[in-house]
KEPA-866541 format. One record per residue (C-alpha): residue in one letter; x, y, z. Coordinates in steps of 0.5 Angstrom, whole numbers, padded with zeros to 4 digits, always signed. Layout:
% residues N
aXYZ/...
% end
This chain:
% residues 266
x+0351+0296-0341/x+0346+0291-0341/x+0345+0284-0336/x+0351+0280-0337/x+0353+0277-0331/x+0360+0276-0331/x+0363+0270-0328/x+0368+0269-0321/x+0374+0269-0326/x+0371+0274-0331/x+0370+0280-0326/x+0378+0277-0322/x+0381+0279-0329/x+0377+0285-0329/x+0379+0288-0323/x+0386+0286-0324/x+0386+0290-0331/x+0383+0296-0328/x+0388+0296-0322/x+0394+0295-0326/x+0392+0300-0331/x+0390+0305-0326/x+0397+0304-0322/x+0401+0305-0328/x+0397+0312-0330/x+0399+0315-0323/x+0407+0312-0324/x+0405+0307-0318/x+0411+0303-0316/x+0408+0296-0315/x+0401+0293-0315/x+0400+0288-0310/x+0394+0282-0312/x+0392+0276-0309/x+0395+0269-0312/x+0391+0265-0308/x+0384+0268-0311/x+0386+0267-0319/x+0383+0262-0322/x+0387+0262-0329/x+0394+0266-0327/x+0395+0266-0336/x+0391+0273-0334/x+0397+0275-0330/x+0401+0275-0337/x+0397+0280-0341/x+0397+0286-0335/x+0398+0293-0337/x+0402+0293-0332/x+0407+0298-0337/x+0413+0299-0331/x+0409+0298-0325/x+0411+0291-0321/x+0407+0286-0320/x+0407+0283-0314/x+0404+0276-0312/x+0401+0276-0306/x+0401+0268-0303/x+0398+0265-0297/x+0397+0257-0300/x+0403+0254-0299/x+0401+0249-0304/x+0401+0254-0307/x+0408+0257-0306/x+0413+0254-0312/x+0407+0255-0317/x+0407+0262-0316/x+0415+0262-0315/x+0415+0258-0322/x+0411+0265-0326/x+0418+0269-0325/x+0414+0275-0322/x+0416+0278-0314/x+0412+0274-0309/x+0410+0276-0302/x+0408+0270-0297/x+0403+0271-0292/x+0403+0267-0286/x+0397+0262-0286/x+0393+0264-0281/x+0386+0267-0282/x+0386+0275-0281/x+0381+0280-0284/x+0381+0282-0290/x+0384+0289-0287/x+0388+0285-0282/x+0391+0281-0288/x+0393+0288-0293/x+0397+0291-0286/x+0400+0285-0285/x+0402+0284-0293/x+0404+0293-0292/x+0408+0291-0287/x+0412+0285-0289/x+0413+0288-0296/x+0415+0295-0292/x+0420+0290-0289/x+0425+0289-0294/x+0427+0296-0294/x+0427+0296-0286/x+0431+0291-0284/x+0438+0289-0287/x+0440+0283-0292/x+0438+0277-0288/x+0434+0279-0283/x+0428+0280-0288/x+0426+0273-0287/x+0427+0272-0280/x+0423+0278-0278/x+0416+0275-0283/x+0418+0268-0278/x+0417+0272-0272/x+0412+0276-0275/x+0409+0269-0277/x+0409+0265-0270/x+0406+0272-0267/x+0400+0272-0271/x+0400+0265-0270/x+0400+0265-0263/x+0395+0271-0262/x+0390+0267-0266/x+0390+0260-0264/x+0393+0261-0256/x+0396+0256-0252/x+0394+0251-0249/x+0386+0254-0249/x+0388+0260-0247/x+0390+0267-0250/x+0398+0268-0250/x+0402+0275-0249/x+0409+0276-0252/x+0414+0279-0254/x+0420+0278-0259/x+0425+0283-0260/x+0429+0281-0267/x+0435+0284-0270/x+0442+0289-0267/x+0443+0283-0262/x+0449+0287-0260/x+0446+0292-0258/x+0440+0289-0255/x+0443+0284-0251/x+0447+0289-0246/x+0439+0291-0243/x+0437+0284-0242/x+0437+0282-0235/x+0434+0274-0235/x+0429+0272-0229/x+0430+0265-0230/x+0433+0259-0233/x+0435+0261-0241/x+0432+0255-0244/x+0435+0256-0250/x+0443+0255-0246/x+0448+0251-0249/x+0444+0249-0255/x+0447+0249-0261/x+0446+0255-0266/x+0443+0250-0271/x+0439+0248-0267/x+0435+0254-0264/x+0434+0258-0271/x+0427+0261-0271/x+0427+0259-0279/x+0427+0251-0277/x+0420+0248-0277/x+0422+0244-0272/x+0422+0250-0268/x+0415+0253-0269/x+0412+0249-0263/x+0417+0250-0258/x+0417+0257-0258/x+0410+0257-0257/x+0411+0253-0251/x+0416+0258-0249/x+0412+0263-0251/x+0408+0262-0244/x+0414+0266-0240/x+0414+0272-0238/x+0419+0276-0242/x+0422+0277-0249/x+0425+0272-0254/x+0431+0275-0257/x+0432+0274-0263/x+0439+0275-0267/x+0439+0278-0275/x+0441+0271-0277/x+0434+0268-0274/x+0438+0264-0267/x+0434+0265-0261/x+0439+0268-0256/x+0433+0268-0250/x+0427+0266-0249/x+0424+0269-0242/x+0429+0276-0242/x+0427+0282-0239/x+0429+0288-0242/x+0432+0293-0236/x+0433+0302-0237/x+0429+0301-0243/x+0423+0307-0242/x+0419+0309-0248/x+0421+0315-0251/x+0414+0317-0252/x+0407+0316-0247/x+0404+0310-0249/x+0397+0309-0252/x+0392+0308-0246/x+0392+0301-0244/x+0398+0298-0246/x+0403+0296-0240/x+0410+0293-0239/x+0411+0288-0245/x+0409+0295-0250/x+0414+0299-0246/x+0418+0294-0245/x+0418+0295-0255/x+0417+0302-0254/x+0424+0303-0250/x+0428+0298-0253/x+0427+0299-0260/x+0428+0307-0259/x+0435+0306-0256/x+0437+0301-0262/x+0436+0298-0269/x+0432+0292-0267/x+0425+0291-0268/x+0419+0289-0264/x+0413+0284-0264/x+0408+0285-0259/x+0402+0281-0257/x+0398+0283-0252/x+0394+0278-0248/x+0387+0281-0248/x+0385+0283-0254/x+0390+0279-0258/x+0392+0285-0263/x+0400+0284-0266/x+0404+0290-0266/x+0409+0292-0270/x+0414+0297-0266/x+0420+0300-0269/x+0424+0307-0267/x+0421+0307-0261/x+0413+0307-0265/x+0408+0303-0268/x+0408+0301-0273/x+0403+0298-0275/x+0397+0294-0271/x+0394+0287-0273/x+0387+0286-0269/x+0386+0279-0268/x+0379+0277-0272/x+0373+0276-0269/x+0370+0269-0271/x+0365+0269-0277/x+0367+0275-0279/x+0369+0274-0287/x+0377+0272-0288/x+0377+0271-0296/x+0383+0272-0300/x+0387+0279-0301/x+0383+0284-0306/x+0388+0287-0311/x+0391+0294-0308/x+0394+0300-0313/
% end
């Protein structure tokens, strides 16, 4: 083959032209690539994509309307620095999320998912934050919630406490410091923020090391259609539970560790 060095542009293309072909030869239903690292996205258009979905996978919000602009399915991916596995799970589990979730509730769920993985990483205040979010099936939800304190979303409007208005970001960080739950309606309102969820049990034993705040998603996605999001205080890993299970775990990078953008997946 010889000692040809291939530029960073050069050897982008080639992995996304074996992994696309790859992909169609064993019938695969979509490709998922890293916007974020192609240089020149011209190469997106000669592909061999040949009936497999190719999927822009975007973490830049600058970003964001170049990617929208190609006529491609898009992926966003929250802005906050994962390992390259954290960012393949999280981008797993967003994509899994829009056949998860009813119609409307996919975009709530990736913003709550988004202020989880934003409070794991950088805290509160200087100091590691636990939570948890329960999002979805509030009918259903809300007929376990017993609340310990004052709700400090009470007697706002709904506009006014939506998880999907920027505004709110910083506020329920703050929050995010009670002890208890936000529950989340399928519309992206925040019902509560400091709820404890009574007679939920786990429907099954808990990994070691897991307490309160892991049972309390365990039981209460078990008994309804919700969906939980855990932070655990210590270690600062992002649980995703769903029917009573983990779905998936995001572990909180550890400083240094190489944080680059997405390989290409088949």
């Amino acid at each position: 083959m010889g000692n040809r060095t291939l530029s960073d542009s050069q050897l982008t293309e080639a992995i996304l032209h074996r992994g696309t072909a790859f992909a169609a030869e064993i019938g695969a239903k979509a490709v998922f690539t890293s916007f974020d690292a192609i240089e020149d996205p011209s190469i997106l258009k000669s592909l061999p994509v040949d009936g497999t979905e190719l999927v822009l996978v975007v973490r830049e919000k600058r970003l964001f309307n170049a990617v929208a602009e190609l006529g491609f399915r898009n992926l966003r991916m929250p802005p906050v620095p994962l390992s390259r596995m954290g960012q393949i799970k999280t981008a797993v589990i967003i994509a899994f999320s829009q056949r998860m979730l009813d119609t409307g509730e996919t975009v709530v769920f990736e913003q709550a998912l988004t202020l989880a993985l934003e409070l794991a990483t950088e805290g509160r205040e200087g100091k590691s934050v636990g939570a948890l979010f329960v999002v979805g099936d509030y009918r259903n939800v809300i007929a376990y919630r017993q609340q310990s304190i004052i709700n400090p979303f009470r007697g706002y409007s709904e506009k006014s406490r939506n998880i999907l208005d920027e505004g709110m970001r910083d506020t329920v960080k703050n929050f995010a410091k009670l002890d208890g739950a936000f529950i989340i309606k399928g519309n992206g309102v925040i019902a509560a923020a400091g709820s404890h969820l009574k007679g939920v049990k786990p429907s099954a034993p808990l990994p070691p090391g897991l307490g309160s705040r892991h049972a309390a998603a365990a039981g209460i996605t078990a008994i309804t259609k919700s969906i939980a999001i855990t932070i655990s205080e210590s270690t600062g890993t992002v649980r995703i539970w769903r029917r009573g299970q983990i779905i998936t775990e995001i572990e909180r990078p550890t400083p240094g560790l190489d944080q680059g953008p997405l390989p290409t997946l088949d």
